[in-house]
N, C-alpha and C positions, 0 to 999 in steps of 0.2 A: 504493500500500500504506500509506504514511502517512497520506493522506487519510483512509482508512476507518479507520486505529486510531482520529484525532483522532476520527473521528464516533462509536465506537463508545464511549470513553473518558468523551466527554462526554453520549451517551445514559444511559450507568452513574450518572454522577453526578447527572444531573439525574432517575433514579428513584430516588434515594434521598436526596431533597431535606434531611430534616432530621440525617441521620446527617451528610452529606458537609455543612453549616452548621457542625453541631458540631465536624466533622476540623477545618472551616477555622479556627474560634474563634483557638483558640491561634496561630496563626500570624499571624490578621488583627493581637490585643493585641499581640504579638510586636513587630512590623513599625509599628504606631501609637505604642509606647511607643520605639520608636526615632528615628521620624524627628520625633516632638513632641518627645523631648531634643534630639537635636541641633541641630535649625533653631531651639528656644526658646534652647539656651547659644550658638549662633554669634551669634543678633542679639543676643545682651543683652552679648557677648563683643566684637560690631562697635561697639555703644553705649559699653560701658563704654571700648573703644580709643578713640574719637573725640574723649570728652571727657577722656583722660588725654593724649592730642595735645594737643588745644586747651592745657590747663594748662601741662602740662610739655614743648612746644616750646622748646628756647632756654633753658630755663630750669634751673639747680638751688638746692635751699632747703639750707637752714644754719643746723640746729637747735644751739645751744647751753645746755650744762650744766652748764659753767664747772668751776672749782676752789676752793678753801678761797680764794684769794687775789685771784682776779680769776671775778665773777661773769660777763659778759656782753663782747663788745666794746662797745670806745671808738669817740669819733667819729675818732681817727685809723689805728683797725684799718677803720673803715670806708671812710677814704680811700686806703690802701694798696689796699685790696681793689678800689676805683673806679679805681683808677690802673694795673692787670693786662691785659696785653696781651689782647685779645680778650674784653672784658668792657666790654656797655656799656652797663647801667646797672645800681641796687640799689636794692630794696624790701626797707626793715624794717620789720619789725611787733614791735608791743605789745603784750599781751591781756592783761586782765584783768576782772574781774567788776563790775559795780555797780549799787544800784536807780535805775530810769529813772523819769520822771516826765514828763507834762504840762500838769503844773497841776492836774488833776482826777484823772486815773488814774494809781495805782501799778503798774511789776511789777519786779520781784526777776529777779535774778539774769539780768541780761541781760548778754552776751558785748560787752564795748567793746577793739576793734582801733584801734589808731593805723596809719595809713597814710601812704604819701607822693605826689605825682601817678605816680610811673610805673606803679604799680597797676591803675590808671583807665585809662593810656595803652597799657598794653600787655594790657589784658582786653577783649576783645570780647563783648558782648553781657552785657556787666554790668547795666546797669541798665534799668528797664522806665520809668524816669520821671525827669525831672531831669536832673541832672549830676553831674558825680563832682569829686574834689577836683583843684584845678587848681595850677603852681605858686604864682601867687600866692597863694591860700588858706594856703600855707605859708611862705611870705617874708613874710604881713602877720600869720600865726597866727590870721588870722580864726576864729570861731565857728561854725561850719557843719558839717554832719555828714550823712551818709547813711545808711538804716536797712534793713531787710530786711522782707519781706511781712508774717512773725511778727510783729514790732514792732508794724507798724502794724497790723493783724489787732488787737492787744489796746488802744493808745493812740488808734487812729482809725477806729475801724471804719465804714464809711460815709463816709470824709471823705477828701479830699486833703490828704496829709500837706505837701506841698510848701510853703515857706514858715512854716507852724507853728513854732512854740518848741518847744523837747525840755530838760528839765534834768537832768545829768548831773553825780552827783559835787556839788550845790550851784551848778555852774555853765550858763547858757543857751544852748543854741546854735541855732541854721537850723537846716532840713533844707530841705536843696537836693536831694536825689535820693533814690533806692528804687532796692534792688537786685529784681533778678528772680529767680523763683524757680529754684532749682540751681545759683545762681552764684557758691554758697562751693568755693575752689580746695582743692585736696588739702590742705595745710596746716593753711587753718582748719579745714577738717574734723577733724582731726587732733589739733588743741591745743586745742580751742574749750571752754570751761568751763563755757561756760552754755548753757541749753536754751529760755530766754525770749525769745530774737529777737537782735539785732547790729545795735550803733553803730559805724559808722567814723566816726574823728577825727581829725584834721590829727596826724600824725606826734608832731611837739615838744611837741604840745597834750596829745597819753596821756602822754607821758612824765612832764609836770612833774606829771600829776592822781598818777603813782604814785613820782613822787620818786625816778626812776631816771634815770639817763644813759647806761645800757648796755643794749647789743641782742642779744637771745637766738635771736631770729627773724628768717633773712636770706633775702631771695630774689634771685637774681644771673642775670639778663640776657645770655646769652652771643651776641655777637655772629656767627659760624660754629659753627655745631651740626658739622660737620665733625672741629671740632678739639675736642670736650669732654671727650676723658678729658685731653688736654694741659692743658686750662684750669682742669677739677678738681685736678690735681698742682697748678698752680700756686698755687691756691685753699688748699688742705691747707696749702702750704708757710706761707703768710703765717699763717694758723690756727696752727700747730704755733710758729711764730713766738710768735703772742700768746698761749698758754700755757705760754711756756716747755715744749712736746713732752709735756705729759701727756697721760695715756692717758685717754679718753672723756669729753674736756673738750667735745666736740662732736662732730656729726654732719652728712656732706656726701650730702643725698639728691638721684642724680640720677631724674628721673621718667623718661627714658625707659627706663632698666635697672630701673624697679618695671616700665611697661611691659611689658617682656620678660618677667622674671619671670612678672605676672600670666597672660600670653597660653600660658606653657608651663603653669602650674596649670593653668587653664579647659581647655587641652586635653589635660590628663590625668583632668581630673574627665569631659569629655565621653565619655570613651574608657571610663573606670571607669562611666559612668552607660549608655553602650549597649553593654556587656559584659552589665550585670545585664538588662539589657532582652532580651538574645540568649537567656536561659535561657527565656524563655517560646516563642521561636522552637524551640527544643528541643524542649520540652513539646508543641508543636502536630507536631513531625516524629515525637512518637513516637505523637500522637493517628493520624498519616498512616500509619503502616506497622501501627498495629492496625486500624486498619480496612478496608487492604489485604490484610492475614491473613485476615480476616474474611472479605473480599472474594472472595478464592482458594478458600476451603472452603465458601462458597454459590456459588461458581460452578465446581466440579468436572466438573458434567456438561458444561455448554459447555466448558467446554477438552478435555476427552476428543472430543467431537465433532470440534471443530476441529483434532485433532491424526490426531483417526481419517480424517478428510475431506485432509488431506495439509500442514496447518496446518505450520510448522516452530518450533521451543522460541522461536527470535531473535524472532520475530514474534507469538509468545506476550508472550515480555518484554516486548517495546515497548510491546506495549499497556498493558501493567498500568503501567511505567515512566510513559508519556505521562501516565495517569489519577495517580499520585501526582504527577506536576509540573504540571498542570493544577490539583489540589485546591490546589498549597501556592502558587502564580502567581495562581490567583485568590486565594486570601488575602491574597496583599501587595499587590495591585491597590487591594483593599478596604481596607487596612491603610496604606498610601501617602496616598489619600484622604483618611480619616479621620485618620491622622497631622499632615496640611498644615491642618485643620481647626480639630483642635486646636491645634497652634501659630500659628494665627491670633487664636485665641480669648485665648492667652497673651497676645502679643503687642500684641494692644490692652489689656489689664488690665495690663500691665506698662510700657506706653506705649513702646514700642522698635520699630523698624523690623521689618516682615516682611518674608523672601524665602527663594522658594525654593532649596533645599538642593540642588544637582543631585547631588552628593556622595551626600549621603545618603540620596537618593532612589533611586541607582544601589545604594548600598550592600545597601539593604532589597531592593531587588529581586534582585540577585545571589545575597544571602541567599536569602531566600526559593524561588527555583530551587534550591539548591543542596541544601538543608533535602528538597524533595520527592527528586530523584536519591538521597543519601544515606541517606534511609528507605524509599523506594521500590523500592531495588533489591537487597533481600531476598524481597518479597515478589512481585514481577514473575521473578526468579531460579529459587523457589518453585515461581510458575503453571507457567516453561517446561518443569521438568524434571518434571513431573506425567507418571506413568506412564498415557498412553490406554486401557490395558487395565483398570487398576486402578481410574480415571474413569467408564468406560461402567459395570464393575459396583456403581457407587451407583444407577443407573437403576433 
């Protein structure tokens, strides 16, 4: 008996080829705009997690903002800080702005960070060429420097920066390395002042270019990720220490609780972006139950028939039932599809890992079943309780 509803169901649909297209329309967008949100926000959400791991493993930064009194830590806030149980090592940074030169071409307002080796030592996949600053370069203060794609894109276009002069500030340095591209960490992202490219320079060496001895920007190496709200307390403590406990003399950012944070946004934006996606699945279940009304009232006489010949209302329903989850199943078949399509399409334009969504894919399709029963079964309800008498006299 099911056998022949499904045959009968899909006979229906398939004589009426362009109406039962148009039923599926809405359902197919429906079903496409949901599973291209979600598998495009999880990969760019898996992307964006990966490299806020890589950064902020092990690690928290420590922006300072000082007081009327004391600008920045000393070099003995910073060895207190080195001397903290479970802390094992510290990068501070420097940043300021200045015109770069190489002899021939000017540009303005290029981003110059002072660095220290642990930088270099604890970033993987920093640089595409060269090498990074080592300790010696900072126990002799050498002149050498590393630059970014930008940079060299404007000073060397065509050419192997490595070895070259660079003059910064009136003074010459190396360029021993090139960073690769995407390999400024949260931070500089964050503070970075200029938009013309990025010098790093030995530590001591930014300092004395800005006639400062105090450090605004720390980043702190926590040796057991285990223990780091313990090791932040103890971090704070020595901080609050060297402000004498003023209030927002500083800031202790750990990344893995932006982490967090981020991953609960992105999946509340996912949830708000295939809610609105859902209202066209709507729209297409009310496309399904008018054209199953429709459906009922051009087919008055066959059901009089089949109810006159000993047809029973249950088996009336099904059938109508089966044909609206059949219209709204093939739509998210189609919809599934073309959803995975498009977020492939994303996915390479956005340069971020694809995969599929099983999640989401189950989602859409549950939907989408659920979409036909629930507009389906008004109008399958409808066919059963059609009076046979009242049926046969449209004949």
């Amino acid at each position: 008996m099911l056998k022949e509803s499904l045959r009968m169901s899909w006979q229906n649909i398939r004589a009426n080829k362009m109406r039962s297209f148009l039923t599926i329309l809405g359902i197919v967008i429906g079903v496409t705009a949901i599973i291209a949100l979600i598998t495009t926000v999880e990969g760019a959400t898996q992307e964006m997690t990966r490299q806020f791991s890589e950064l902020g493993a092990g690690k928290v930064s420590v922006s300072v903002s000082g007081t009327a009194l004391k600008r920045g830590l000393t070099e003995a806030d910073l060895e207190r800080l080195s001397e903290l149980d479970n802390v094992e090592s510290l990068d501070p940074t420097v940043s300021f702005t200045r015109h770069v030169s190489n002899g021939q071409r000017l540009t303005e307002n290029v981003t110059i960070e002072g660095r220290n080796a642990v930088y270099f030592q604890r970033s993987d996949g920093l640089l595409s060429a060269g090498r990074g600053l080592t300790p010696m370069d900072m126990d002799r203060n050498s002149h050498v420097c590393v630059i970014d794609a930008t940079l060299r894109s404007a000073l060397y276009p065509g050419e192997d920066p490595i070895g070259q002069t660079l003059i910064v500030g009136g003074q010459r340095f190396t360029i021993v390395g090139l960073l690769s591209d995407g390999s400024e960490d949260v931070m500089s992202v964050m503070f970075s002042s200029g938009d013309e490219g990025k010098v790093i320079l030995p530590f001591l060496t930014a300092q004395r270019m800005v006639h400062s001895n105090s450090v605004t920007s720390l980043g702190i190496y926590i040796h057991d990720t285990t223990r780091t709200d313990e090791t932040i307390d103890d971090i704070e403590g020595v901080l609050n220490a060297a402000f004498n406990y003023k209030d927002d003399a500083y800031r202790v950012i750990n990344l893995e609780s932006l982490l967090d944070a981020m991953d609960t946004m992105l999946g509340m934006m996912t949830t708000m972006l295939a809610g609105i996606a859902s209202i066209a699945l709507l729209v297409g279940g009310i496309g399904i139950m008018n054209m199953m009304l429709v459906s009922v009232s051009e087919r008055t006489m066959e059901i009089g028939l089949r109810k006159a010949l000993g047809a029973r209302p249950k088996a009336i329903q099904v059938q109508f039932l089966l044909e609206a989850v059949m219209l709204s199943l093939l739509g998210g078949v189609i919809g599934i599809l073309l959803g995975n399509m498009l977020s492939l399409v994303f996915a390479l334009w956005l340069e971020i890992d694809f995969t599929l969504s099983a999640g989401a894919i189950l989602l859409a399709f549950l939907f989408s079943a659920t979409v036909g029963v629930i507009f389906g079964w008004a109008p399958a309800r409808k066919a059963s309780q059609l009076n046979p008498i009242d049926a046969l006299r449209s004949m």
